[in-house]
Biotite code that builds the C-alpha atoms (Angstrom):
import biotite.structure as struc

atoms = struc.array([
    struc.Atom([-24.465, 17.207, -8.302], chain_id="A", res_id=1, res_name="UNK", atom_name="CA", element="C"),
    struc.Atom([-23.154, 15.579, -11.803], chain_id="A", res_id=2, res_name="UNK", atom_name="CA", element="C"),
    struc.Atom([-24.810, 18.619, -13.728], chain_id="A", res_id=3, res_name="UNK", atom_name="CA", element="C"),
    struc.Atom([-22.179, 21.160, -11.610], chain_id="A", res_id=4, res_name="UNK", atom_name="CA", element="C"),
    struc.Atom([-19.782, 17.959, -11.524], chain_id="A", res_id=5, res_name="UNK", atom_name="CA", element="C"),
    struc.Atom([-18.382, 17.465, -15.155], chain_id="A", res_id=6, res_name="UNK", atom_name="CA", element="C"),
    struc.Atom([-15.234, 15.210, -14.315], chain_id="A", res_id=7, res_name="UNK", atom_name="CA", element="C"),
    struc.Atom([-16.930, 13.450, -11.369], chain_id="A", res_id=8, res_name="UNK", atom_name="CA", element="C"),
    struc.Atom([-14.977, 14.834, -9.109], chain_id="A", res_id=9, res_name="UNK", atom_name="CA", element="C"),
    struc.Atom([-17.351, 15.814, -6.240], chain_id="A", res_id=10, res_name="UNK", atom_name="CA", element="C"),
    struc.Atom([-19.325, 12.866, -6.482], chain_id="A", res_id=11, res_name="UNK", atom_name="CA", element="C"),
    struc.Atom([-15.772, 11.235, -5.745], chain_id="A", res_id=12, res_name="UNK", atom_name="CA", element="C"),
    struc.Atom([-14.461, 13.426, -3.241], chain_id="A", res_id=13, res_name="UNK", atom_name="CA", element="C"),
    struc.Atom([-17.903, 14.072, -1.312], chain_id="A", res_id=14, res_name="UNK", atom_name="CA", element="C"),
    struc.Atom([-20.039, 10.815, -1.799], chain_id="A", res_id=15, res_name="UNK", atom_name="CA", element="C"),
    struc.Atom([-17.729, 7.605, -2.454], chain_id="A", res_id=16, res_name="UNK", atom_name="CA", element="C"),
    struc.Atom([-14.389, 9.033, -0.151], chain_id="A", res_id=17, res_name="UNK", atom_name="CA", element="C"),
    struc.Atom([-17.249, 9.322, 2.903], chain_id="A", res_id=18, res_name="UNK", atom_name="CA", element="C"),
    struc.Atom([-19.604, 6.164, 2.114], chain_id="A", res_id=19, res_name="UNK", atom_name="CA", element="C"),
    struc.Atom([-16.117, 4.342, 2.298], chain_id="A", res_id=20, res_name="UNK", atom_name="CA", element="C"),
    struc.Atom([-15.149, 5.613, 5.664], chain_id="A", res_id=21, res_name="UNK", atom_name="CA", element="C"),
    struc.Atom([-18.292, 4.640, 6.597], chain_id="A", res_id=22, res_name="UNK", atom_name="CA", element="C"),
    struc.Atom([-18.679, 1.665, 5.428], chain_id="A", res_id=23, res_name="UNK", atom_name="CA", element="C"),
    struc.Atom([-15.286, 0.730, 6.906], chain_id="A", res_id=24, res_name="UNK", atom_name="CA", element="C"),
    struc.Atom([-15.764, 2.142, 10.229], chain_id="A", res_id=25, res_name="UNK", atom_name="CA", element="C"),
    struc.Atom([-19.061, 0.581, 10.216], chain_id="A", res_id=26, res_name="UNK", atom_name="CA", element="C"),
    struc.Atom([-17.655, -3.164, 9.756], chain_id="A", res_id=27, res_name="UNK", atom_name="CA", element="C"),
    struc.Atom([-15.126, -2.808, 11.902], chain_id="A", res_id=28, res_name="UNK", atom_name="CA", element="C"),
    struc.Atom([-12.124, -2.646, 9.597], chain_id="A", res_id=29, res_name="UNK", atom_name="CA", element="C"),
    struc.Atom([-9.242, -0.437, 10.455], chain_id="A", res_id=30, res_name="UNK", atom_name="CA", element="C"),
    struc.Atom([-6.405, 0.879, 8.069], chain_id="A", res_id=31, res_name="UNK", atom_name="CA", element="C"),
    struc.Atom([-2.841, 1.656, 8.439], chain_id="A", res_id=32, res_name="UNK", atom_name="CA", element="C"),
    struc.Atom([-1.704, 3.475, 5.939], chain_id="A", res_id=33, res_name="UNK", atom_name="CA", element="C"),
    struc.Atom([2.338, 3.811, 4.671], chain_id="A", res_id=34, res_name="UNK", atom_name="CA", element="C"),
    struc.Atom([4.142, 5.790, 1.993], chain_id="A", res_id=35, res_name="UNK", atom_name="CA", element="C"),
    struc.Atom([1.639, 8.593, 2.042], chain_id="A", res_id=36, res_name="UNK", atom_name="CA", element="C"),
    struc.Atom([4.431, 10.849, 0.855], chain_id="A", res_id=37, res_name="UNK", atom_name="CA", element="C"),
    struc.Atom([4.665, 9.168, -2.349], chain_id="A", res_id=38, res_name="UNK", atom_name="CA", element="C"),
    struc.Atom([1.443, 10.187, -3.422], chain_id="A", res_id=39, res_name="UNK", atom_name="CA", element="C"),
    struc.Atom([1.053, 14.165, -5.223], chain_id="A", res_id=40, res_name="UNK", atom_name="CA", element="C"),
    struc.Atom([-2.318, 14.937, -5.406], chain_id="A", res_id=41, res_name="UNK", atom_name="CA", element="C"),
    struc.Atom([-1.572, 17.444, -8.319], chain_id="A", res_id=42, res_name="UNK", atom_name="CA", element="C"),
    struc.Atom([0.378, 15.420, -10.529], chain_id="A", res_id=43, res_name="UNK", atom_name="CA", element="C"),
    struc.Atom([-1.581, 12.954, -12.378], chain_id="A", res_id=44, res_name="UNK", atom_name="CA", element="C"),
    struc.Atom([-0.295, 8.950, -12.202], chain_id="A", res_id=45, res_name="UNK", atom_name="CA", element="C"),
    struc.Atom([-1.555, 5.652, -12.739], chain_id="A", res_id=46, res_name="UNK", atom_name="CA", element="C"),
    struc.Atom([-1.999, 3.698, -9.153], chain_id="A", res_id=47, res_name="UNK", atom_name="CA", element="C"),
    struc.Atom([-1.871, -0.200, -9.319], chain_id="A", res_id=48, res_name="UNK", atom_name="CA", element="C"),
    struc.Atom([-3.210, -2.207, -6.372], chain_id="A", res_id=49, res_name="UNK", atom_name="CA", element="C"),
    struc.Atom([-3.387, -6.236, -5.884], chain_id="A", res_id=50, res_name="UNK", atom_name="CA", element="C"),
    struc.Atom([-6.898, -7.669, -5.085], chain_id="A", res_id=51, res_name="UNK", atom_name="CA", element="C"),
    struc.Atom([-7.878, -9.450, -2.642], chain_id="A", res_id=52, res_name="UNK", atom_name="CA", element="C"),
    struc.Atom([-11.364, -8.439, -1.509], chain_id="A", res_id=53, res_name="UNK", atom_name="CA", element="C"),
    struc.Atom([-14.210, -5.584, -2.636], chain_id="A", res_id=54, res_name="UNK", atom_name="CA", element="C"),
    struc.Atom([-12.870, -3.844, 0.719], chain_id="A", res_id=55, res_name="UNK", atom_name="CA", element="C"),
    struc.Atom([-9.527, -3.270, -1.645], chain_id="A", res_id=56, res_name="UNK", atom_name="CA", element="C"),
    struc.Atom([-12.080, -0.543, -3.118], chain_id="A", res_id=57, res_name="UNK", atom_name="CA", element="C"),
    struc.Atom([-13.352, 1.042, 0.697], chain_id="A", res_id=58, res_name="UNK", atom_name="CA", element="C"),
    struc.Atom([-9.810, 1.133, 1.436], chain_id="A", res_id=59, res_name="UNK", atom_name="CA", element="C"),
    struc.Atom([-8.381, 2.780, -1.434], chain_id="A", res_id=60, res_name="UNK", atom_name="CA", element="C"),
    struc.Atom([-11.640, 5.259, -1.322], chain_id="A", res_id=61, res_name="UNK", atom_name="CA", element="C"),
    struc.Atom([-11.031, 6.216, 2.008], chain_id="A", res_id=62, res_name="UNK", atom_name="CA", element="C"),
    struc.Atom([-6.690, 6.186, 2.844], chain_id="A", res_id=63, res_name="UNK", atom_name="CA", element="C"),
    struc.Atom([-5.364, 6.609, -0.806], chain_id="A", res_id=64, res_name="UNK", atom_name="CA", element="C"),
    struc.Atom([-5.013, 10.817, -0.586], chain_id="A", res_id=65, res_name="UNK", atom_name="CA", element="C"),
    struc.Atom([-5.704, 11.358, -4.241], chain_id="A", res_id=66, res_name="UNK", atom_name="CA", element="C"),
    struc.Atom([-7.987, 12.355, -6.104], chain_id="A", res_id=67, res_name="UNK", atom_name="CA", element="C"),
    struc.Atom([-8.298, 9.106, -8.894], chain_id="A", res_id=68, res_name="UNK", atom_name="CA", element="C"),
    struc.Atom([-10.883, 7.140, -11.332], chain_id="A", res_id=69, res_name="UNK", atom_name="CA", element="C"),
    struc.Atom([-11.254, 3.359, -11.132], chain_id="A", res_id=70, res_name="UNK", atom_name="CA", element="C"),
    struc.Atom([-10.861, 1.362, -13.801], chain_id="A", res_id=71, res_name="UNK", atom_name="CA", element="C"),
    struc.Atom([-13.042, -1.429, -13.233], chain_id="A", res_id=72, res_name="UNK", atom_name="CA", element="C"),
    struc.Atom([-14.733, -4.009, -15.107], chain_id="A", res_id=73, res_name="UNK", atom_name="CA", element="C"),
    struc.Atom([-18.251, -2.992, -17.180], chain_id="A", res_id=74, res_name="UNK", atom_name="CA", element="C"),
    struc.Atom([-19.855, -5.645, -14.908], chain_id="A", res_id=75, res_name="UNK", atom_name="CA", element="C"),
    struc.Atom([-19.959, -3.406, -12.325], chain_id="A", res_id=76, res_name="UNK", atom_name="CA", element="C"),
    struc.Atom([-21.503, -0.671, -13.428], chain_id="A", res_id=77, res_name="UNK", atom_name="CA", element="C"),
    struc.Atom([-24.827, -2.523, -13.736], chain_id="A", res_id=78, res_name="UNK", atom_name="CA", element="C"),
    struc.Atom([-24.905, -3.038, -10.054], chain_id="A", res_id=79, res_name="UNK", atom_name="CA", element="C"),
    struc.Atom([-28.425, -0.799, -8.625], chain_id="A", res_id=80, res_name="UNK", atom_name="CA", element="C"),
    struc.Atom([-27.425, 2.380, -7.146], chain_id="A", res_id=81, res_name="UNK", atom_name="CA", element="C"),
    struc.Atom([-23.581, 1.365, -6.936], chain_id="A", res_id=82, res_name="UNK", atom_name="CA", element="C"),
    struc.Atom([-23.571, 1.230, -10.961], chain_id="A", res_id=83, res_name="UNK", atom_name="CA", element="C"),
    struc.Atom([-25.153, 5.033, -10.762], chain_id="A", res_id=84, res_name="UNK", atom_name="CA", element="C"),
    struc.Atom([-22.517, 6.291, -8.363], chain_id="A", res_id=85, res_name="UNK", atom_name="CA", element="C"),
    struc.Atom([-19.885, 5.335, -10.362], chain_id="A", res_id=86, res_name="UNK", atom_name="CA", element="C"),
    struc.Atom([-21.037, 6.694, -13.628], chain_id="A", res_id=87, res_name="UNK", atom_name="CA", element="C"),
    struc.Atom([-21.571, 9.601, -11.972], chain_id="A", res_id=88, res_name="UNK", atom_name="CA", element="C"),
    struc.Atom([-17.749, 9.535, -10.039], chain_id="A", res_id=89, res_name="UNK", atom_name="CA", element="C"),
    struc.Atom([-16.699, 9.494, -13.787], chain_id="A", res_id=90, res_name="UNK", atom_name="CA", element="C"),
    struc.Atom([-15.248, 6.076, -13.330], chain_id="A", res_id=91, res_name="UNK", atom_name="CA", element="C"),
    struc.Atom([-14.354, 4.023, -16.433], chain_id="A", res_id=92, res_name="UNK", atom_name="CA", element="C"),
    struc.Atom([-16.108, 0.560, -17.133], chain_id="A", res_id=93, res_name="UNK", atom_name="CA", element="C"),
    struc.Atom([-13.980, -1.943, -19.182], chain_id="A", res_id=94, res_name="UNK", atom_name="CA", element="C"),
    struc.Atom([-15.269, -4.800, -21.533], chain_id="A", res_id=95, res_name="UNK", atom_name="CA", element="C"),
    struc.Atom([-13.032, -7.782, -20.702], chain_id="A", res_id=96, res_name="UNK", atom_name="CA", element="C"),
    struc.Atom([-14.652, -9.715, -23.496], chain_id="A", res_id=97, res_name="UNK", atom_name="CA", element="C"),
    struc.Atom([-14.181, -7.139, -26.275], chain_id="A", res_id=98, res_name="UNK", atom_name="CA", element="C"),
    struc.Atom([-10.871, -6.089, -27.476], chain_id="A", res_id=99, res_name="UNK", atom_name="CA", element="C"),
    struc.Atom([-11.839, -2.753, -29.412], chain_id="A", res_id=100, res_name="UNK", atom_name="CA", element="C"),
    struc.Atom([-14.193, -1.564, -25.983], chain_id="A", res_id=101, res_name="UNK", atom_name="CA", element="C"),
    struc.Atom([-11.494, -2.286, -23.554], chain_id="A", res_id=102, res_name="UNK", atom_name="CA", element="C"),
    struc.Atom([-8.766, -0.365, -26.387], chain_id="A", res_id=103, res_name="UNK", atom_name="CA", element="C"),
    struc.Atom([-11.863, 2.469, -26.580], chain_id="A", res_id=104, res_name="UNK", atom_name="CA", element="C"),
    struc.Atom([-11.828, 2.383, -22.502], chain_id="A", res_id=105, res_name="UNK", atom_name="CA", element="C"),
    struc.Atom([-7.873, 2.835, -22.303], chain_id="A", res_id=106, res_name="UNK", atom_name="CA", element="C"),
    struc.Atom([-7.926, 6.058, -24.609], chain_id="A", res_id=107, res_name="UNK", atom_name="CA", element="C"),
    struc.Atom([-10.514, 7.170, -22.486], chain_id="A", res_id=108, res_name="UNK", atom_name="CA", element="C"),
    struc.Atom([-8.720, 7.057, -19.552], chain_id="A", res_id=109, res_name="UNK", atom_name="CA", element="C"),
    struc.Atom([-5.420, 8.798, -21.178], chain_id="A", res_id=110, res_name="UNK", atom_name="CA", element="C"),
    struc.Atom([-7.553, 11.306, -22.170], chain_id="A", res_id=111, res_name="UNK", atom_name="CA", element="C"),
    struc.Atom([-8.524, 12.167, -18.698], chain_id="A", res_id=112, res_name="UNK", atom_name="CA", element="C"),
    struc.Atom([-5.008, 11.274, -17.562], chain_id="A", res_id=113, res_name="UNK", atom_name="CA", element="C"),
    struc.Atom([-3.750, 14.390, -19.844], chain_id="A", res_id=114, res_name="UNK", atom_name="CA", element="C"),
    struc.Atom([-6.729, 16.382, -18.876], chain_id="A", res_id=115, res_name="UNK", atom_name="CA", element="C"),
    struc.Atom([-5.050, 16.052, -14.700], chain_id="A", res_id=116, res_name="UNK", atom_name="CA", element="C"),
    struc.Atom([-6.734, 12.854, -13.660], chain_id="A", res_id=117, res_name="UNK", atom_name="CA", element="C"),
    struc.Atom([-5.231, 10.218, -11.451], chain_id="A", res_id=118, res_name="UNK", atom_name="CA", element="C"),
    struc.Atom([-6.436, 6.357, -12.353], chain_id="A", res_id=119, res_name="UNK", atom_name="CA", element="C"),
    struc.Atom([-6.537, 3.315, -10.499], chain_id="A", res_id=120, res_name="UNK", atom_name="CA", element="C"),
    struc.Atom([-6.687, -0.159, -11.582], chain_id="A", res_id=121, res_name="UNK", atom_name="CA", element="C"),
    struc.Atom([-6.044, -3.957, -10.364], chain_id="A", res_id=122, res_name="UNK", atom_name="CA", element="C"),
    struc.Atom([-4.020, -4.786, -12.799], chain_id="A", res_id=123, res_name="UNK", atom_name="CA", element="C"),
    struc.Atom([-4.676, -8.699, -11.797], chain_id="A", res_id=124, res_name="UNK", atom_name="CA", element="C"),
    struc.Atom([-8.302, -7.997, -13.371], chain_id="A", res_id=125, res_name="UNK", atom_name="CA", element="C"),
    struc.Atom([-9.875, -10.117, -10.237], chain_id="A", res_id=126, res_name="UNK", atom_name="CA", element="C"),
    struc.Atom([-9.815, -10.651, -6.819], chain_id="A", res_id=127, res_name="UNK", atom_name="CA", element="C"),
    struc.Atom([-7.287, -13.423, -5.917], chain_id="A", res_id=128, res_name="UNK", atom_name="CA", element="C"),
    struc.Atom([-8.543, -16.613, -4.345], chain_id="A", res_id=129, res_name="UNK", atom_name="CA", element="C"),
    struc.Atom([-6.102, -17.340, -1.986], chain_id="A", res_id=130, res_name="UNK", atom_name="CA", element="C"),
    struc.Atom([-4.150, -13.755, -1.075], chain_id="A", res_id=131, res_name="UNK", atom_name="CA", element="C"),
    struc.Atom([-1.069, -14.375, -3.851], chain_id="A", res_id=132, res_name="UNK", atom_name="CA", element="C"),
    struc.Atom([-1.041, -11.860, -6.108], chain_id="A", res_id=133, res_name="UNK", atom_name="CA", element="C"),
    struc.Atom([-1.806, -13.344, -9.430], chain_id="A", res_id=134, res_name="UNK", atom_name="CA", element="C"),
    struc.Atom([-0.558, -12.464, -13.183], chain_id="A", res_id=135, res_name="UNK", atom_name="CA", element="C"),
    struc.Atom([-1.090, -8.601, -14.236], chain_id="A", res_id=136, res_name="UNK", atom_name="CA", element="C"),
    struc.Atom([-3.048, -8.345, -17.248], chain_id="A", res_id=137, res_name="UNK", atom_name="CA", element="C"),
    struc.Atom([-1.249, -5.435, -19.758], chain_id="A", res_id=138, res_name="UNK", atom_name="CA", element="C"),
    struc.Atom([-3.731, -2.553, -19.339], chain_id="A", res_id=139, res_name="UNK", atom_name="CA", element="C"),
    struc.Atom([-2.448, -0.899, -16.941], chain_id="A", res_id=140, res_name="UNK", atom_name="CA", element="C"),
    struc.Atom([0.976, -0.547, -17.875], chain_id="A", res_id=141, res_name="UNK", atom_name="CA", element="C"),
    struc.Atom([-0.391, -0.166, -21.671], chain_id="A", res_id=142, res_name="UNK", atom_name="CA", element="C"),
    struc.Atom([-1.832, 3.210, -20.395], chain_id="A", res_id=143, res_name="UNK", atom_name="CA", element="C"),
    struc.Atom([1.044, 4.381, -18.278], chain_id="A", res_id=144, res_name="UNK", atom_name="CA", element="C"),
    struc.Atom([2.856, 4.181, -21.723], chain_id="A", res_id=145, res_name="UNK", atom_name="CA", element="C"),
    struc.Atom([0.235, 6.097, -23.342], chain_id="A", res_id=146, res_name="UNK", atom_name="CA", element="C"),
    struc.Atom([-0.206, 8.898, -20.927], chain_id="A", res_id=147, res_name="UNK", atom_name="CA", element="C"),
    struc.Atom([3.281, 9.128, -20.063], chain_id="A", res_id=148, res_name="UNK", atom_name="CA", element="C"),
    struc.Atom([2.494, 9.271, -16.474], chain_id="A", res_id=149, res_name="UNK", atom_name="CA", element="C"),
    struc.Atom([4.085, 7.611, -13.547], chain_id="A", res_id=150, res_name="UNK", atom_name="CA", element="C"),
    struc.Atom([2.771, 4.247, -12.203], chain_id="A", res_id=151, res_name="UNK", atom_name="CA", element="C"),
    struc.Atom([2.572, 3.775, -8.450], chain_id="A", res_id=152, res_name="UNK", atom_name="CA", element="C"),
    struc.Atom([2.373, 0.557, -6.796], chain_id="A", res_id=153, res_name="UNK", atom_name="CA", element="C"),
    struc.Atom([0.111, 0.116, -3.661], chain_id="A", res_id=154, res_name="UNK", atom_name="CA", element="C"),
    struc.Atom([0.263, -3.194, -1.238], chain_id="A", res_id=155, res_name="UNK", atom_name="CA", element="C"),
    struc.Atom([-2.755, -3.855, 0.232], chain_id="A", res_id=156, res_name="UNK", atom_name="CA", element="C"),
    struc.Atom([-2.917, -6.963, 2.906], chain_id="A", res_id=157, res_name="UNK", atom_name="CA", element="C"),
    struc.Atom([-5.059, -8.788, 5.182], chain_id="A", res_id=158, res_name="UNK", atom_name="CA", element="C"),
    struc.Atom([-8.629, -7.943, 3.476], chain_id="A", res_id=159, res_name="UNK", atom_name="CA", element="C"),
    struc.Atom([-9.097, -11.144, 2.243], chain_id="A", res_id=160, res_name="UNK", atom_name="CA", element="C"),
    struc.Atom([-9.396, -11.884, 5.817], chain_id="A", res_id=161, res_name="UNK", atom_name="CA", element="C"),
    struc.Atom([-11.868, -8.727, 6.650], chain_id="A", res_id=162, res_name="UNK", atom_name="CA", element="C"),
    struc.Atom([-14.212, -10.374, 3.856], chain_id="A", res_id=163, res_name="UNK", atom_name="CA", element="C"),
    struc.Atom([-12.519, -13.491, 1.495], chain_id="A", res_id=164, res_name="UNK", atom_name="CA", element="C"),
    struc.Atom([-13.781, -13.666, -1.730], chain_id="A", res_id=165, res_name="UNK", atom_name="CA", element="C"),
    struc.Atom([-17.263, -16.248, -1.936], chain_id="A", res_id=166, res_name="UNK", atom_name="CA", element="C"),
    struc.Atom([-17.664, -14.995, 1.381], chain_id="A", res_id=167, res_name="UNK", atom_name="CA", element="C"),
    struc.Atom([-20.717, -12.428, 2.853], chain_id="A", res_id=168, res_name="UNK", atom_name="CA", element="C"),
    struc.Atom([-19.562, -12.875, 6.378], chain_id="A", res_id=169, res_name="UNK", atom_name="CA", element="C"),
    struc.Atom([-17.344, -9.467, 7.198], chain_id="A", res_id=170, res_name="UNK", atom_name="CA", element="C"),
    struc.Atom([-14.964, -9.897, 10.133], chain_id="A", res_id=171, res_name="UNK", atom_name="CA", element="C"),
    struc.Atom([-12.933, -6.935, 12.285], chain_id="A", res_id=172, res_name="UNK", atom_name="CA", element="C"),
    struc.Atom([-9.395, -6.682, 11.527], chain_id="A", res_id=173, res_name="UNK", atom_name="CA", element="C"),
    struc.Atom([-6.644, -4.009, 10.392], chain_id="A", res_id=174, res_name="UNK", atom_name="CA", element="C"),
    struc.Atom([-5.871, -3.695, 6.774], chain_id="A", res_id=175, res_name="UNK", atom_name="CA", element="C"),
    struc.Atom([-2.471, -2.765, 5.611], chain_id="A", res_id=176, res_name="UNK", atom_name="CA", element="C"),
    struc.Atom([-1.707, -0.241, 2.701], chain_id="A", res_id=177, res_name="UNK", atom_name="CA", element="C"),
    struc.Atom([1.728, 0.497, 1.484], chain_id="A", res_id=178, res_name="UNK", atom_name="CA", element="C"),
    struc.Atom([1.912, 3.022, -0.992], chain_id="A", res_id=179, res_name="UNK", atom_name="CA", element="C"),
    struc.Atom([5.508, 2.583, -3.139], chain_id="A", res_id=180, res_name="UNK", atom_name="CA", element="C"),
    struc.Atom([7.644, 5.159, -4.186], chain_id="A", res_id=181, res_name="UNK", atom_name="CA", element="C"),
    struc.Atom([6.631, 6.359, -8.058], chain_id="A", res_id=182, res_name="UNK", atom_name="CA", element="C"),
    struc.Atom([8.100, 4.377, -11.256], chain_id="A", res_id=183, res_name="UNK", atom_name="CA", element="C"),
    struc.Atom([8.488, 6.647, -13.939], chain_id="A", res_id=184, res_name="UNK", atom_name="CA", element="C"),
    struc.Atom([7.813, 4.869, -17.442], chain_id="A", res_id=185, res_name="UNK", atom_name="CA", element="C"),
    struc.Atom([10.386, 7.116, -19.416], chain_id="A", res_id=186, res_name="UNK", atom_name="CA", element="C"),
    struc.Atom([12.442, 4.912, -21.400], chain_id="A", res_id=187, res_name="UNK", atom_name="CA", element="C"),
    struc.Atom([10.544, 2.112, -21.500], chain_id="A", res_id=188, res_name="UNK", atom_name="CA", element="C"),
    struc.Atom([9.060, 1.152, -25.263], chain_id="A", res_id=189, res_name="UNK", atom_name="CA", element="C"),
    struc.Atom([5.273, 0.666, -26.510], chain_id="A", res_id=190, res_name="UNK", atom_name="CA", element="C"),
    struc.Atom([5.512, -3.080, -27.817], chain_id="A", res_id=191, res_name="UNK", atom_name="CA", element="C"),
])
């Protein structure tokens, strides 16, 4: 598959969109989905989603109808098997610790950005412990200004309760998604 897959895109579309619905569907969790219409599948934007729980990434993988990269921390990409699937989705790790990596890792993703790629980050950089959303760290709107692209903004709520973070134990519920209407970054400066 990634020798016929060059941008990751099957591996996305065909492995991680279907484990997620699995995986979901398996534990119980339900998602409703709003604002659908504000996502374009051809045009290439930056989505940024609050944190709450590792179902954030089932959900996004299996409702959000684009076709997008992760951003994620380089931590998990040494995970067994899950680290291999993303490399191979084309996903892009990013090295909290190391200014110049995570600078390296934002070039990156404009480059794929201006090649037609969507990208999707948590611009908190962490699950939140308690539901609020917590301060955005400046990557994510660093790259929107780089690309040029628009950022959308996507509400996700009650998976901290499906699985809170510290916790193994997954419980049934309904997830919420609310996709926002797209902010275009024209006009805005790179400070």
């Amino acid at each position: 598959l990634s020798m016929l897959d060059k941008r990751g895109n099957l591996a996305h579309l065909y492995a991680a969109v279907p484990w997620a619905k699995i995986v979901l569907w398996v534990c119980g969790a339900r998602v409703k989905v709003k604002g659908q219409e504000n996502v374009d599948r051809y045009e290439p934007r930056i989505y940024l989603s609050n944190h709450q729980s590792y179902f954030d990434i089932f959900t996004l993988l299996a409702h959000l109808p684009a076709d997008f990269k992760f951003i994620l921390k380089q931590e998990l990409m040494r995970i067994p098997l899950f680290g291999f699937a993303m490399k191979r989705a084309r996903y892009i790790a990013i090295d909290r610790e190391e200014p110049r990596k995570a600078v390296k890792s934002i070039n990156e993703a404009a480059s794929k950005i201006n090649e037609g790629a969507s990208m999707l980050i948590f611009p908190e950089g962490t699950r939140s412990e308690d539901g609020k959303l917590q301060p955005f760290k400046t990557g994510g709107f660093r790259l929107a200004l780089k690309a040029g692209c628009d950022v959308v903004p996507v509400a996700i709520t009650n998976s901290r309760n499906i699985v809170p973070k510290g916790s193994l134990k997954i419980n049934r519920g309904t997830i919420a998604m609310n996709i926002g209407k797209p902010i275009s970054v024209k006009g805005y400066a790179k400070k």
